[in-house]
C-alpha positions in Angstrom: 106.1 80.2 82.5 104.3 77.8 84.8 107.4 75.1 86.2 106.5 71.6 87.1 108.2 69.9 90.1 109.4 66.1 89.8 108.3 64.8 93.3 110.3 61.5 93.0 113.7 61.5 94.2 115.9 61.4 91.0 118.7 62.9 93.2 122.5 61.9 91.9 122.6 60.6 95.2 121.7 58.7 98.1 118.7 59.9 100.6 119.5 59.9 103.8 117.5 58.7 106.2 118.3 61.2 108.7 117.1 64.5 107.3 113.3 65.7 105.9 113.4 66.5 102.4 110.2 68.9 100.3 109.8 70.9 97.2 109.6 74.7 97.5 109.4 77.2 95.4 110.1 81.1 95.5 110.4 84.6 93.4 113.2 86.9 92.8 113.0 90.5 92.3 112.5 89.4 88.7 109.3 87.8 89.3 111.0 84.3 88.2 109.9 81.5 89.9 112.7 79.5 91.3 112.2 75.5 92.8 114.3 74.3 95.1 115.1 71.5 97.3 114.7 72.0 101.6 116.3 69.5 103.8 115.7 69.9 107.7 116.9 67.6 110.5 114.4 64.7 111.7 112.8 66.1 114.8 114.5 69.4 114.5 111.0 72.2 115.6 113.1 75.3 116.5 114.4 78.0 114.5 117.7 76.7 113.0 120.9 78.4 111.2 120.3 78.1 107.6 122.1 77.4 103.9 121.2 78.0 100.4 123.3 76.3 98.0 123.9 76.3 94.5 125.9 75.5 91.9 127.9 74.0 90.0 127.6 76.3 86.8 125.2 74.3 84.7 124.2 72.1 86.9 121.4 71.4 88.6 120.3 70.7 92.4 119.7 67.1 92.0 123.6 67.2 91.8 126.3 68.2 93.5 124.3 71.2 95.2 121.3 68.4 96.7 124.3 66.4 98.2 126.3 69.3 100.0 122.9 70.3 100.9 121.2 66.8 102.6 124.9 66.8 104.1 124.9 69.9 105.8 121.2 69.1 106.9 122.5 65.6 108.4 124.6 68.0 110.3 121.8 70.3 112.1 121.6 73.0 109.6 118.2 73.8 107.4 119.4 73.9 104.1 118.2 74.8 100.5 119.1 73.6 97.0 117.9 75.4 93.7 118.0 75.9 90.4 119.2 79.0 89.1 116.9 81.4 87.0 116.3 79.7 83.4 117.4 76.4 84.0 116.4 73.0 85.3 112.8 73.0 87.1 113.1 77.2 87.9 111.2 79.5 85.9 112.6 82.0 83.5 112.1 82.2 79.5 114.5 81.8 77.1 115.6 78.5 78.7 119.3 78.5 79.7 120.5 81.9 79.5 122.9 83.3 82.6 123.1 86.9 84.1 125.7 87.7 86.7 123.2 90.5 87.7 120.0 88.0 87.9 122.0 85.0 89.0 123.5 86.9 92.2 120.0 87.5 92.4 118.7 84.0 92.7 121.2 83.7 95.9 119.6 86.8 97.5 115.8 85.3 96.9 116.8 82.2 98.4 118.2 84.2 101.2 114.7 86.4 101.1 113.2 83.1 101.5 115.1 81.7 104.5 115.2 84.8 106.3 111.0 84.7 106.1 110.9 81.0 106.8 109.7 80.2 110.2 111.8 77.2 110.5 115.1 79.5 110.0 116.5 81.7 112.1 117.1 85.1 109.9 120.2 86.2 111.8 122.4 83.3 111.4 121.9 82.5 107.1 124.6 81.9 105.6 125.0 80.5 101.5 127.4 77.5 99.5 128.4 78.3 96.0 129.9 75.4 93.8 132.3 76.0 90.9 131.1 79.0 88.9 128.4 79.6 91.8 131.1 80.6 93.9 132.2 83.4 92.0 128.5 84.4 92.1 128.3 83.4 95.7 131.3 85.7 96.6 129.4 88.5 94.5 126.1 87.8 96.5 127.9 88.2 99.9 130.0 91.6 98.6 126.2 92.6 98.1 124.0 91.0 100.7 125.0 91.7 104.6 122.2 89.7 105.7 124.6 86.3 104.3 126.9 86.1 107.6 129.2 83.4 106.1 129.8 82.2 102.5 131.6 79.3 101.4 132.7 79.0 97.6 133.8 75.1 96.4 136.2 74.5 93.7 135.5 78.3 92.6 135.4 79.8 89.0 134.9 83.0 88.1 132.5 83.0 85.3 133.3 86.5 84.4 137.2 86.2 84.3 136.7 82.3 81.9 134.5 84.3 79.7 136.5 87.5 78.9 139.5 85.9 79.1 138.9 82.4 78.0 140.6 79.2 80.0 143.5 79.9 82.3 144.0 83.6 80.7 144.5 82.3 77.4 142.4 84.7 75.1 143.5 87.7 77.4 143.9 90.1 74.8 141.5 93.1 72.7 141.8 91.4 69.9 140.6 88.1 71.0 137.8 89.2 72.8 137.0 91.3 69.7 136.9 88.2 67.9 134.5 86.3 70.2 132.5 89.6 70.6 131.8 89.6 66.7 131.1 85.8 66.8 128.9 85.8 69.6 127.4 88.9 68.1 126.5 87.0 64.9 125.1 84.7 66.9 122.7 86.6 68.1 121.3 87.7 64.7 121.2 83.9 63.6 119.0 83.7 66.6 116.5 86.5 66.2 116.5 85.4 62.5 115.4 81.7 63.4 113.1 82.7 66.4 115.5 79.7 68.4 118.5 80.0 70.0 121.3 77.5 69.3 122.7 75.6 72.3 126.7 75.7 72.6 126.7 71.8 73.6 127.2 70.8 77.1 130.4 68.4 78.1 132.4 66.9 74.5 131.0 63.3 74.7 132.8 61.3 73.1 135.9 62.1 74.3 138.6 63.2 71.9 141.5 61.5 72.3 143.8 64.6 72.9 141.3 66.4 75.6 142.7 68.4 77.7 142.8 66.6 81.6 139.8 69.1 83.0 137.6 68.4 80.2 138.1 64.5 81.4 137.3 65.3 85.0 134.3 67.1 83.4 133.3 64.3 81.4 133.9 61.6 84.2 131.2 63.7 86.7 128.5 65.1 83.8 128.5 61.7 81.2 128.9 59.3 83.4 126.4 57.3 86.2 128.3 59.3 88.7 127.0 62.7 88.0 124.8 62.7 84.9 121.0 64.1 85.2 118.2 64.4 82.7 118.2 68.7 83.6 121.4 69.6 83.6 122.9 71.6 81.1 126.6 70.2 80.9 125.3 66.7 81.1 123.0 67.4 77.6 123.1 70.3 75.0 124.9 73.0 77.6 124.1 76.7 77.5 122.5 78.5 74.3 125.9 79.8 72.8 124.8 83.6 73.6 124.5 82.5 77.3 126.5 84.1 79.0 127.9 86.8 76.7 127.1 89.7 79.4 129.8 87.8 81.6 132.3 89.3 79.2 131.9 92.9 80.8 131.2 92.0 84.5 133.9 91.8 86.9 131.8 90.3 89.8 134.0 90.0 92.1 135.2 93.8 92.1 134.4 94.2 95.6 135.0 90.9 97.6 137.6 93.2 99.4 134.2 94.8 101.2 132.9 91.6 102.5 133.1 91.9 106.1 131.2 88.4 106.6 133.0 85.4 106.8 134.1 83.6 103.8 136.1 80.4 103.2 137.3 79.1 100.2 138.0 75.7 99.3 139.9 74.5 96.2 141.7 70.9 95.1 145.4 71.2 95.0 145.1 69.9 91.1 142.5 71.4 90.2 142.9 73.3 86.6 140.5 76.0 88.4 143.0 76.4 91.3 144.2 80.0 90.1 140.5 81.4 90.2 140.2 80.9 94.3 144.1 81.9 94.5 143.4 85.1 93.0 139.9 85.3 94.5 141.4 85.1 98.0 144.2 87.5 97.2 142.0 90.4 96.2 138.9 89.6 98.8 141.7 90.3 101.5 143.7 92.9 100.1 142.3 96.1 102.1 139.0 94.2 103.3 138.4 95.5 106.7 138.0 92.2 108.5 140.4 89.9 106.7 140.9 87.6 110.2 137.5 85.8 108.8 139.0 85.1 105.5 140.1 81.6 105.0 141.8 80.0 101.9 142.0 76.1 102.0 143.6 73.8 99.7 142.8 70.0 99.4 146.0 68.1 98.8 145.9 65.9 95.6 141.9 67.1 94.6 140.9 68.0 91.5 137.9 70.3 90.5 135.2 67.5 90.2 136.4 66.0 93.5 134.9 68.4 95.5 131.4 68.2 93.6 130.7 64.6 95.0 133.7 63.1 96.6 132.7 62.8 100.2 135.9 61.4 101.4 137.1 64.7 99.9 135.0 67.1 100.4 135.7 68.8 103.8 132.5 68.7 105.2 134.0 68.6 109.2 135.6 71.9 108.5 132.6 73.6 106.2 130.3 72.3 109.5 133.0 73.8 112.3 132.9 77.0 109.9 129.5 77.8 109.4 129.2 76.5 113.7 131.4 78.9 114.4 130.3 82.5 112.2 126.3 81.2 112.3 125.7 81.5 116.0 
């Protein structure tokens, strides 16, 4: 499908004077078309150490990705928002489906592109994933030794929350049977109607019993803070058969391999805290360079905090990092 780029700023955010911002656009191995978001220094003409960025999981990159993005960039790094394969202004039809396989994809076109770009240099790439992105980030650099650091932000593992539903609680056959055979009818619903129903993005209005997290979802997605015209969690949310080949997909399988550098950064109060816990715990158990493994808790945050908060969000330390393992 042909995509059509919006060439206003309709950012969630400020722009900063201090960076260059253009459209681009890009292929993965899939042949989708992908647009994206470059940021560059003012004055910067040499080859720089480069970022893609994405997330969070139905998001888009006029949010939280564009701002950790245009920050970096204010910071002397050449950086690069996109969408993801199927949603916001990328290419890819049925809209709003989700693939760990094509997904972890999208991060290793965007570091195709960068390592191709003249304005980067190719040995010192590195990538940000955002909430379920960094699960899909940590997957991409298990995969991809050209990524020489990876940092994942207020993480979730999209495969784990699928098969085994919100902090483990559907962690048994028989309810994954039971979403198996409802997701299953699903599907022949759809192929019936030729359409495929959405799952509805973030409850708005709020009920008044929802759960805290779905309130810090709800204060970022529905609100003037975070809320864009693309993104999925802000509207109707994935089709409900979106991600159902999460269910089987245990991306991060072999983060204990990743011999790159990789830091991890999750709010102390976060509901999502358990996901980086675990993450970290496994990446390091056997990995063969675990000195370059770094786990580091905000005190007080929760999990939107990190998607916009930048009296929060430790961009001094994500800078220092990616100075230190992108040189």
């Amino acid at each position: 499908m042909a995509i059509t780029l919006q060439e206003t700023w309709d950012k969630t955010f400020k722009k900063s004077e201090k960076v260059d911002h253009r459209k681009v656009t890009f292929k993965n191995r899939y042949g989708i078309e992908l647009a994206a978001d470059l940021y560059k220094p003012k004055g910067a003409n040499e080859r720089l150490a480069a970022i893609a960025v994405c997330g969070p999981f139905g998001a888009v990159k006029e949010q939280a990705s564009g701002l950790y993005a245009q920050t970096m960039a204010e910071r002397g790094f050449l950086t690069l928002a996109f969408d993801p394969s199927f949603t916001g202004e990328s290419g890819g039809f049925p809209r709003y489906m989700a693939s760990p396989d094509i997904n972890t994809e999208d991060f290793q076109a965007a570091v195709d592109y960068l390592c191709t770009s003249p304005e980067a240099d190719p040995e010192r790439v590195g990538i940000i994933g955002i909430c379920g992105w960094g699960g899909l980030a940590i997957n991409a650099a298990a995969l991809d030794t050209r990524i020489k650091a990876t940092v994942s932000s207020t993480m979730y593992d999209m495969t784990r929350v699928n098969a085994n539903g919100y902090f483990d609680g559907e962690n048994s056959e028989q309810a994954r049977h039971e979403k198996k055979v409802a997701l299953n009818a699903q599907r022949t619903k759809d192929f019936a109607s030729g359409s495929y129903a959405l799952g509805g993005g973030v409850v708005d209005p709020l009920p008044d019993d929802a759960p805290f997290f779905v309130k810090d979802y709800h204060d970022y997605y529905k609100t003037a803070r975070g809320y864009h015209p693309r993104s999925l969690n802000s509207n109707g949310g994935w089709n409900v058969i979106g991600c159902m080949s999460f269910m089987n997909m245990p991306i991060l399988k072999y983060s204990n391999e990743i011999r790159s550098a990789v830091l991890l950064i999750h709010g102390e109060k976060a509901h999502s805290r358990y996901f980086s816990r675990d993450a970290f715990a496994n990446m390091t158990d056997g990995n063969p360079c675990p000195e370059n493994k770094e786990l580091l808790i905000i005190p007080g945050a929760v999990h939107t905090d990190l998607y916009d908060r930048l009296d929060i969000i430790p961009f001094d330390k994500i800078e220092s990092f990616f100075k230190t393992y992108l040189k």
